[in-house]
N, C-alpha and C positions, 0 to 999 in steps of 0.2 A: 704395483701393489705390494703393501709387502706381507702379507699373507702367503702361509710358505703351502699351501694346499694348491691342490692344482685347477680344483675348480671353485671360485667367489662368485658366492651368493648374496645378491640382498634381494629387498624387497621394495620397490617403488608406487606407491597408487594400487597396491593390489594386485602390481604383477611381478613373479619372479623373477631376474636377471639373473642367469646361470652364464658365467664368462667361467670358459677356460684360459688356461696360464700356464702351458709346460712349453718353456723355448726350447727351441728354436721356431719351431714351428706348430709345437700343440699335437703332438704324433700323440694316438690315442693309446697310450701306453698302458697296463694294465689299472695302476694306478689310476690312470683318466679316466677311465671308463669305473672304476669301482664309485668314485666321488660326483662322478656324472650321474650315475645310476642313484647313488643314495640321494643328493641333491632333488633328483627329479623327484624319486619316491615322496619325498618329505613335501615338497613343493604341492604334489598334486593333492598331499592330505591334508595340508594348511587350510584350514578357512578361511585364511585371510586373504588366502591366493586364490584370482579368479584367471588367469592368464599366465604363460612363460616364456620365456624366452632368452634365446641359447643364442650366447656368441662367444667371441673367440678374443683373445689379449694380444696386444702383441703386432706382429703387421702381414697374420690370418689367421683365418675360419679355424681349420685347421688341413692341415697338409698330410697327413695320412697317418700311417701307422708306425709303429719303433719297429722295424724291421729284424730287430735283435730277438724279437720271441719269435721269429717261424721256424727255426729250430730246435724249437725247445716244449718242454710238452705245455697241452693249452693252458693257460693262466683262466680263472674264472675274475668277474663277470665276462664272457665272450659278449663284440659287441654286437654280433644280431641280437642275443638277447634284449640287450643294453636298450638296441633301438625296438625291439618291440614292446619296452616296457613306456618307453618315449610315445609312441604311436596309442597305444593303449590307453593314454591320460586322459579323464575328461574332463580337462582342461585344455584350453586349444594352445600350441605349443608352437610359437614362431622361432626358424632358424635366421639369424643379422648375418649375412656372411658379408665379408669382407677380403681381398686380398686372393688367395686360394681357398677352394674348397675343395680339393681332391681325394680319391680311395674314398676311404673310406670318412674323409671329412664332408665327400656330397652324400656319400650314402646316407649319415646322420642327418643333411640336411632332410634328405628324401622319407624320412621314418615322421621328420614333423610336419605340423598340421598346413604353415605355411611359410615361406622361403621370401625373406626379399633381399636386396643386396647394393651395393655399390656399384657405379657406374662401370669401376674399373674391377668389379672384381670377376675372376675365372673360376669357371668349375669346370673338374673330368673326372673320367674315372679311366686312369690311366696303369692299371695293373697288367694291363699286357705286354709294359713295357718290362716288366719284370716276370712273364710267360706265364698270368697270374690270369684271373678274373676277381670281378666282385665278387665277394662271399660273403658279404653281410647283408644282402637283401637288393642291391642294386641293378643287378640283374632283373631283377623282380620291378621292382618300385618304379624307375627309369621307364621302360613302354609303356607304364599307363599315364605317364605325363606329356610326355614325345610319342612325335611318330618314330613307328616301329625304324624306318630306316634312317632315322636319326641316330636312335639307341644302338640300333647294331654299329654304325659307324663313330660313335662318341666310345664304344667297347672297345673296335677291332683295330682303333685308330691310338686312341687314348688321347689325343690332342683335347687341349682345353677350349670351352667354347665362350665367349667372352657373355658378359651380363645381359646387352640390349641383343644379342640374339637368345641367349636363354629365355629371357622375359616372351620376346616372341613366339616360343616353341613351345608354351606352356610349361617348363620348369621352374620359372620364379615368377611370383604375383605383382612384386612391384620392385623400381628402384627408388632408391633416397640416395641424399644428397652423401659426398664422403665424409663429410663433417656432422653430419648428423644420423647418421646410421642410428644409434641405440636409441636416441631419443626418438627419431620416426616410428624405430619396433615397437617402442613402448607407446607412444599416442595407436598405432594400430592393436596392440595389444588391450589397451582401455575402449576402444573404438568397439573393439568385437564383445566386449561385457554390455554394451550400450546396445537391448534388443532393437530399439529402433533406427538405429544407426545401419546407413545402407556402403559409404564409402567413407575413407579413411580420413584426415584432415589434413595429409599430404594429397588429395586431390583424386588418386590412382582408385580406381576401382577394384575391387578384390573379391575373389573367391571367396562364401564362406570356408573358415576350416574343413579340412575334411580328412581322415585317412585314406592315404595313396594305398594302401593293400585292398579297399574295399572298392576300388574304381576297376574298370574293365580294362582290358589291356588293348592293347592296340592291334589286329589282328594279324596274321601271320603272312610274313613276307612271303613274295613271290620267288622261287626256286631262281627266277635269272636274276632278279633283287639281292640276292646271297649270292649267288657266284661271281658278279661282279664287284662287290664289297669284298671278300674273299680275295678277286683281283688286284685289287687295289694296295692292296694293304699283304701282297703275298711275301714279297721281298722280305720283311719285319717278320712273319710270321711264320719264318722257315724253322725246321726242326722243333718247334713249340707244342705243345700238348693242346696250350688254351684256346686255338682259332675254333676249332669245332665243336669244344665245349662251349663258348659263347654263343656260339647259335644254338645249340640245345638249348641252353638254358632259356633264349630271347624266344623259341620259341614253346618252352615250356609255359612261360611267361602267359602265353593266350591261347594257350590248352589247358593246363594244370589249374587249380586251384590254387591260392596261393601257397597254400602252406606246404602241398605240394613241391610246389615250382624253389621254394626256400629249399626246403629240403635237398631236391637234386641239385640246385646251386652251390649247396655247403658239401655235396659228396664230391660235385667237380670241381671244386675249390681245392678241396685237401688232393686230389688227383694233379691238379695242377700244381701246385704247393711241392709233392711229393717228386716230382718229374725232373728229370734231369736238365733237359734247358730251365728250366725256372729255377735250381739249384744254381747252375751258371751264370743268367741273368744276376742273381741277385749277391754273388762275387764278386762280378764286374761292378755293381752298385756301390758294395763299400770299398771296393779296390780304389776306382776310381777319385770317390772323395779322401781318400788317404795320401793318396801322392803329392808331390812337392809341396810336403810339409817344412817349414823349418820357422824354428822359434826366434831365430834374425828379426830386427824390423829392415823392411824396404825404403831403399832411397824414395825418394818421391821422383818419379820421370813425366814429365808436363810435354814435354817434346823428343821426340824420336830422326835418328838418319839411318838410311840405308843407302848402302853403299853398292852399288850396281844395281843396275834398268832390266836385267834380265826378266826372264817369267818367273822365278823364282824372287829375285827384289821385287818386282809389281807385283805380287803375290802375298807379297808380306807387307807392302803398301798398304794395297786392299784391306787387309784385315787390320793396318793400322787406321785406316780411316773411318772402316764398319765400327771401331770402341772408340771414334771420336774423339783421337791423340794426332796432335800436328804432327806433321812429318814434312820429311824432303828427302827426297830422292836424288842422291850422287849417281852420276856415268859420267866421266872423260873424255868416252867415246861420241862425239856427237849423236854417229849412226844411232847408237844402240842406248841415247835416250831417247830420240824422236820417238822409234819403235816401241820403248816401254809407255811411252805419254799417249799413245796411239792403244797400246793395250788397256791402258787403265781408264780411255773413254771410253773405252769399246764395251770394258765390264759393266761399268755402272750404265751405259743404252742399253745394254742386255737387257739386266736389272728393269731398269722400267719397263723396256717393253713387257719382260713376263709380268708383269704389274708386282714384284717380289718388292719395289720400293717407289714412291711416290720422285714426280720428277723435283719438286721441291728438296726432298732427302738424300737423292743423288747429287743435284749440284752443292748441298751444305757440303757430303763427303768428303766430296770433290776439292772443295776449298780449303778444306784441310789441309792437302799435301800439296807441295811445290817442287817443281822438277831444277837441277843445278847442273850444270858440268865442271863445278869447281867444291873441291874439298873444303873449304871455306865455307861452304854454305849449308855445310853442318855442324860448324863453330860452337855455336850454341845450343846444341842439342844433350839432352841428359845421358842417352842411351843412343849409338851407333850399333847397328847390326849389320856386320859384311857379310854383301852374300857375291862375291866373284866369284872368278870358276876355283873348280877343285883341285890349287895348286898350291904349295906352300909356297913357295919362294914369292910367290903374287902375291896372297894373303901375308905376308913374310911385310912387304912393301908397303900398302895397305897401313897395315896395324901404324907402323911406324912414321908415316906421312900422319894419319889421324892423332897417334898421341901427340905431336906437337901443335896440334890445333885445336883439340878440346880442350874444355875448362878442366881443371885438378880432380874434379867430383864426377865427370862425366867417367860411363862404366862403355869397356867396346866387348861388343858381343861377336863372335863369326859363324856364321851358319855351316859351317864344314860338317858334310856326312861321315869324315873318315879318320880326318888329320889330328894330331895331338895337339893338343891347346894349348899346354906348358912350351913348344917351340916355337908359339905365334904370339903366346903374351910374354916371352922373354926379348922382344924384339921393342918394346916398352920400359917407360921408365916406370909403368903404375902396373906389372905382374898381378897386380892383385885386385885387381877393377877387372880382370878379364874372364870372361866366362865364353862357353858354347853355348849357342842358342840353333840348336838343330830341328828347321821346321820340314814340315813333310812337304809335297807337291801334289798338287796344288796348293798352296800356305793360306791362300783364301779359304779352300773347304776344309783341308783336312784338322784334325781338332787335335794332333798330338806334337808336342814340342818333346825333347828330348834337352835336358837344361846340365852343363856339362861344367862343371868349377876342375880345375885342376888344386895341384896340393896345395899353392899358397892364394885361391879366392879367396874370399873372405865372406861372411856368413851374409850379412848384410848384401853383399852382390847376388849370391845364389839367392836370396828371397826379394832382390829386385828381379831379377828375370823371371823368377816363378810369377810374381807378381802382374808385371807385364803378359806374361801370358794369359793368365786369367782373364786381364782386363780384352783382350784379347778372345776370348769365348774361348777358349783352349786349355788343354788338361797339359801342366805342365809335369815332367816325372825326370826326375834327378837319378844322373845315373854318372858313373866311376870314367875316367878320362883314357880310355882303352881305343885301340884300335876298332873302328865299326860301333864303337861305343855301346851297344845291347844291340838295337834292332839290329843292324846292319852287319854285326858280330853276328848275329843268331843267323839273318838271312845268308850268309854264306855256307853255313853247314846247311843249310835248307834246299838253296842253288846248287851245294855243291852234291847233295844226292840226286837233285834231278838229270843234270849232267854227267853225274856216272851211272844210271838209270838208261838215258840214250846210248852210252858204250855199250851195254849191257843186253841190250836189245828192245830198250821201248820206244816210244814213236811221242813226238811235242804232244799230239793229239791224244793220245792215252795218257800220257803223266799230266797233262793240264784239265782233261775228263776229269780223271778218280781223283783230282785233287778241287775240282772245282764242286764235285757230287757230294765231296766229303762235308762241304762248304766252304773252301777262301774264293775271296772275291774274284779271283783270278789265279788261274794257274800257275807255274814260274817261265816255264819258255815264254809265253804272252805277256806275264812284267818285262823281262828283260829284252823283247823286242821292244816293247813300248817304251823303255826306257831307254834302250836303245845299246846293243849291244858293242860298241867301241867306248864306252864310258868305263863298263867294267876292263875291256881289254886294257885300257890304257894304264888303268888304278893298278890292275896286277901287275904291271910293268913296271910300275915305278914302286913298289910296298918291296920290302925285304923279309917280311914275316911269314910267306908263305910256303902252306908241305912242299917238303921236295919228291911230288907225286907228277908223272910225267904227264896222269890218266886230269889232275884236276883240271877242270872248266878244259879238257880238250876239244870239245864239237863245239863249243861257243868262240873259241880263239878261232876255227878253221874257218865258222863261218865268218868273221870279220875278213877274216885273211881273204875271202873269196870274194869280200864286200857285200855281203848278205848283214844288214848294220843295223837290220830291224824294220820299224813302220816307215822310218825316214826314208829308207831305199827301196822300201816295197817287197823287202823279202829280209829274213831273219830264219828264225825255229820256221817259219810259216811264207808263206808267199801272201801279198797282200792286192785287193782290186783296187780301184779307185771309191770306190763306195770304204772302204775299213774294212771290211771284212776279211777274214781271216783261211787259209785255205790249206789243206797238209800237202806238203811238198816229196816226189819221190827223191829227189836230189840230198832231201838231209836224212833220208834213212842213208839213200846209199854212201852220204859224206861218214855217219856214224859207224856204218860198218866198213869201212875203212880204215878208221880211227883204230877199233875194236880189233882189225889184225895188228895192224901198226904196233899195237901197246900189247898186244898177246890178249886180250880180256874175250872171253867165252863168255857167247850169246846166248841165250836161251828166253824162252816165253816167259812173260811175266807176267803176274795177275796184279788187280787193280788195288787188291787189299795189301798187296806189298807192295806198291809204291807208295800209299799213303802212311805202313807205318815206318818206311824208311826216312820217307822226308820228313814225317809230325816228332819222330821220335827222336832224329837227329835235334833238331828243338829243342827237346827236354833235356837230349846230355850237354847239348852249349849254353840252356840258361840254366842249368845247373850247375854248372861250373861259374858262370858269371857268378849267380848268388853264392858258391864259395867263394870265390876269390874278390868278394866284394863290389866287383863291377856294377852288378842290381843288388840295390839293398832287399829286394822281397822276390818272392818266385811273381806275388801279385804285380808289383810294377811290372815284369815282362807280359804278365798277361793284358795289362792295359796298354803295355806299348805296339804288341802283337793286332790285337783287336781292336786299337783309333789307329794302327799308322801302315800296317800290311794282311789287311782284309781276310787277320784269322774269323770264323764262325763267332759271333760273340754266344750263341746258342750250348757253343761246346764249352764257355767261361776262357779259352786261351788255351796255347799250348800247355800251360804249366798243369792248370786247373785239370783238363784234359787228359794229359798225360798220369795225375793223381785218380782219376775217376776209376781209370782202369789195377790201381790196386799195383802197391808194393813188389808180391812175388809173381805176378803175369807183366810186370816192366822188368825185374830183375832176369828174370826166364828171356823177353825177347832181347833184350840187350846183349844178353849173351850170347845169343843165337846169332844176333848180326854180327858180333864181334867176329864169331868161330865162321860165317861161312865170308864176311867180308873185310875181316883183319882187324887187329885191335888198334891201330891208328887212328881212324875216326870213332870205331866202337869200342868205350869203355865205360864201365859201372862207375856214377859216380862215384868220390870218396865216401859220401856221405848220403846216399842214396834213399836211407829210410828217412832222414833229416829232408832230403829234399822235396820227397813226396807227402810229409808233415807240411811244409812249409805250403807247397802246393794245395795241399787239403784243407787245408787251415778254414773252421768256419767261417765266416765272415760275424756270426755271432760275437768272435774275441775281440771286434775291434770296439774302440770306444764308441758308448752310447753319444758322445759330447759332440761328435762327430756332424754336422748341421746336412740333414739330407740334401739334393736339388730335391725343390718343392715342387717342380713340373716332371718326376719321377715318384715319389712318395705314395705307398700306397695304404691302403688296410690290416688290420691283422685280423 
């Protein structure tokens, strides 16, 4: 349409069609909600209007709210009001949704009189994923339509619940066809003027209208009915304000009166709103969609190779077959293809069995990729990605066997965690087709690539890789061609506290505790058993970059030295049973304090709030420095690399964010502090310190509005 308003009205048969129209997605922005609201007003005063009905432009309903006002003071119309001016009409008021209806796009659904929708379309209300709740009435509205333990679990969950089960559940009266959405709203729209008229002329029998605030609520859960939703859902809803505000509210729901129940909803709204995880949630939010920006256009890549069968190639098979991109799969090694073709059935039988993909969906995947033991059999591929082991002289070998058998256009990627890119694509005649494509492990689950151009990429290569990852389900984030490149950069001062932590006098099981309590996913002595600790041994052996500190990674080199190699050998930081489980060992205290005479380092007790600000902090002065020296263009990119790829708290927004929470002069105070009792080598104040903790602070408000949310995140204002 080109009507530059955001909501178009006409009028058809006597009934109002209120279509919204703000792309990307129809975020009920204040503006929406001002044109929405007058719209309706005029609508319900028209005499010539006997019915209305709300939908959306575009391809949905609407997806939630502009996330750019929660920091900012409230803009009026608010859309509770909004919607109980919608509710209030005595006109009966049908919402067409289509697409998504999310936040606070079901919430408006739920203010009108009656809701039908498309086959294919989704509703939720998924503000928890932003450590939020409904706060426009949904709370409320939602249990008198649903059963109660629907409601609590469509809140605690926030997963979207598809049409033909909504319809069932009593939240939508009917479906129509996708091509005929508006026109069905409106024959039911004319139907309901029509007193004799009992069912619709799409067939569906219907509710009359009715207002959802004057129905009963569904009555109040049973105490084990909560704690095991609660359960469920506890992982997600660590450090978060909103878990047990949502059940207040649900069961305010069918105690309270409504206006009550509104009420206390809109206090723990702003409670939730105002809280620190929900402050981090919703940086992580615009962080995330900011990365691997670049105004290049991308090659088109139709077909993919990867180069080695390891778990790491099958890996990134996997995920090239889940976006439905040919591939093939290179190994030389005969062995060690059987073995990846062995792993990549083994994934997708999983896959079925847990019923996660239909056996039909598996074998399409399947056929996607093709296994080779000959370089030739990625010939014709757009995009090569190496993933052998982590050597250059190999990768060295590699590059230069493939550039003479790709096409001129094809771009070689190598998955290297460590290595410099400019010494692997100098080994080529096309330096400038090459980039890093650094996926995490598992490359199937994990959802962060690290996309690495050296000086002479070229723009267009870095926004093909970005590209590919997306297609890929994956957050791709562009980072400086640096040893350890960000993450891995950063994880070394992180490692390298934990390990002078053990000289010091702490025990795996206390540093991987307070660091696991703090929330990461896992400790570091317990990554680096699992990853297995002769991997690093071997990298520090062959790098030249490193302090000449006698104390760095010494309890981690003595255990290799002693063949303690981690989970593989059943003892590392930890001794391990045949079940995995994990067990403290007296043999690495007393290996540590060994160590601790050896190098002269004085023991003493340590408590658990200083191992977490030694290792969270070391963090903030090596991505600090990154972001001066260019490495990470934003303090935000480390925070998304931290929190998709080394299981920082997403609850804390990342080390960056984190490290900013705590304020300027209480960072400069402890910086100094460690400097003075642990040497200014690894502790120094940034250059640019209050710069950095700007950058880290930075609302997520500055970022552009143009910015297209994920619509299965999008919530309310």
């Amino acid at each position: 349409m080109n009507d530059a308003r955001p909501v178009h009205v006409s009028v058809v048969d006597g009934v109002a069609l209120l279509e919204i129209d703000h792309p990307p997605v129809n975020a009920l922005a204040a503006s929406v909600r001002a044109a929405l609201l007058e719209a309706v007003v005029q609508a319900d005063a028209d005499s010539a209007v006997g019915a209305i009905v709300i939908a959306g432009c575009g391809k949905a309903f609407v997806a939630g709210a502009d996330l750019h006002e929660f920091d900012a003071p409230p803009r009026e119309p608010r859309l509770s009001d909004v919607l109980a001016r919608i509710e209030a009409c005595n006109k009966p008021v049908i919402a067409a949704i289509h697409g998504h209806a999310l936040g606070g796009g079901l919430e408006l659904a739920l203010a009108c009189h009656l809701r039908v929708a498309t086959r294919a379309a989704k509703l939720a209300l998924p503000e928890v994923k932003l450590g939020l709740l409904p706060g426009a009435g949904g709370t409320q509205r939602l249990p008198r339509l649903v059963p109660a333990l629907l409601a609590l679990e469509m809140m605690l969950g926030g997963e979207p619940l598809d049409a033909p089960s909504a319809l069932e559940a009593g939240l939508l009266d009917a479906l129509l066809a996708d091509d005929a959405l508006i026109a069905g709203a409106l024959r039911i729209a004319r139907d309901l003027l029509d007193p004799t008229a009992t069912a619709s002329s799409c067939g569906t029998k219907l509710a009359r209208p009715r207002r959802v605030s004057e129905l009963p609520a569904a009555p109040p859960l049973e105490p084990a009915q909560v704690r095991a939703a609660v359960d469920r859902h506890a992982r997600a809803l660590r450090g978060l304000a909103c878990g047990e505000r949502i059940i207040a509210c649900l069961d305010a729901a069918a105690t309270l009166p409504f206006a009550a129940g509104m009420a206390l909803s809109r206090r723990l709204f702003e409670e939730c709103r105002d809280s620190p995880g929900s402050r981090a949630l919703r940086h992580l939010f615009f962080a995330e969609r900011a990365v691997g920006r670049n105004e290049a256009k991308p090659r088109a890549t139709e077909s993919v190779g990867v180069i080695g069968a390891g778990t790491m190639g099958v890996g990134i098979a996997i995920a090239l077959a889940d976006a439905r991109l040919p591939t093939v799969v290179v190994d030389v090694d005969a062995a060690a293809l059987a073995r990846g073709k062995e792993r990549f059935a083994a994934h997708y039988a999983s896959q079925v069995a847990r019923a996660r993909c239909s056996a039909d969906d598996a074998e399409a995947r399947q056929a996607l990729v093709r296994f080779g033991s000959e370089l030739a059999a990625a010939a014709d591929c757009d995009l090569v990605i190496e993933a052998v082991v982590e050597n250059l002289d190999i990768k060295r070998q590699v590059f230069t066997a493939m550039d003479s058998i790709l096409a001129p256009h094809a771009v070689l990627a190598t998955n290297t965690s460590y290595l410099d890119i400019e010494q692997i694509a100098v080994t080529t005649r096309r330096p400038a087709q090459v980039l890093g494509l650094h996926f995490f492990s598992p490359a199937n689950v994990m959802k962060l690539v690290e996309v690495v151009p050296h000086p002479t990429t070229r723009p267009e290569v870095v926004a093909t890789g970005c590209e590919l990852a997306r297609r890929m389900r994956k957050l791709p984030v562009i980072v400086g061609n640096a040893t350890g490149f960000v993450g891995n950069r950063m994880l070394q001062a992180y490692g390298r506290e934990s390990q002078l932590l053990l000289l010091e006098g702490a025990t795996p099981s206390q540093i991987d505790s307070a660091l696991e309590t703090f929330g990461m996913a896992m400790g570091p002595c317990a990554v680096y058993d699992l990853a297995g600790l002769d991997v690093g041994y071997r990298a520090r052996r062959e790098r030249r970059d490193l302090p000449d500190d006698a104390r760095y990674f010494a309890v981690a080199d003595r255990l290799v030295e002693a063949g303690r190699l981690g989970r593989k050998s059943g003892a590392g930081h930890y001794r391990y049973s045949e079940d995995g489980a994990r067990h403290g060992d007296l043999q690495v205290a007393e290996l540590g304090a060994a160590e601790a005479v050896r190098l002269g380092v004085a023991r003493t007790p340590i408590d658990d709030a200083s191992i977490v600000e030694r290792c969270v902090l070391a963090l903030f002065v090596e991505g600090a420095e990154l972001v001066e020296t260019g490495i990470a263009a934003s303090a935000a990119d480390i925070d998304v690399i931290w929190t998709r790829g080394y299981g920082f708290p997403r609850h804390r927004g990342g080390p960056m964010h984190y490290a900013a929470t705590l304020g300027e002069s209480t960072l400069l105070a402890r910086i100094e502090t460690l400097a003075r009792v642990h040497g200014a080598r690894y502790w120094h104040t940034p250059a640019s310190l209050s710069a950095a903790v700007r950058s880290a602070a930075a609302a997520h408000t500055s970022r552009s509005t143009n910015t297209p949310p994920n619509p299965e995140l999008a919530v309310r204002s």
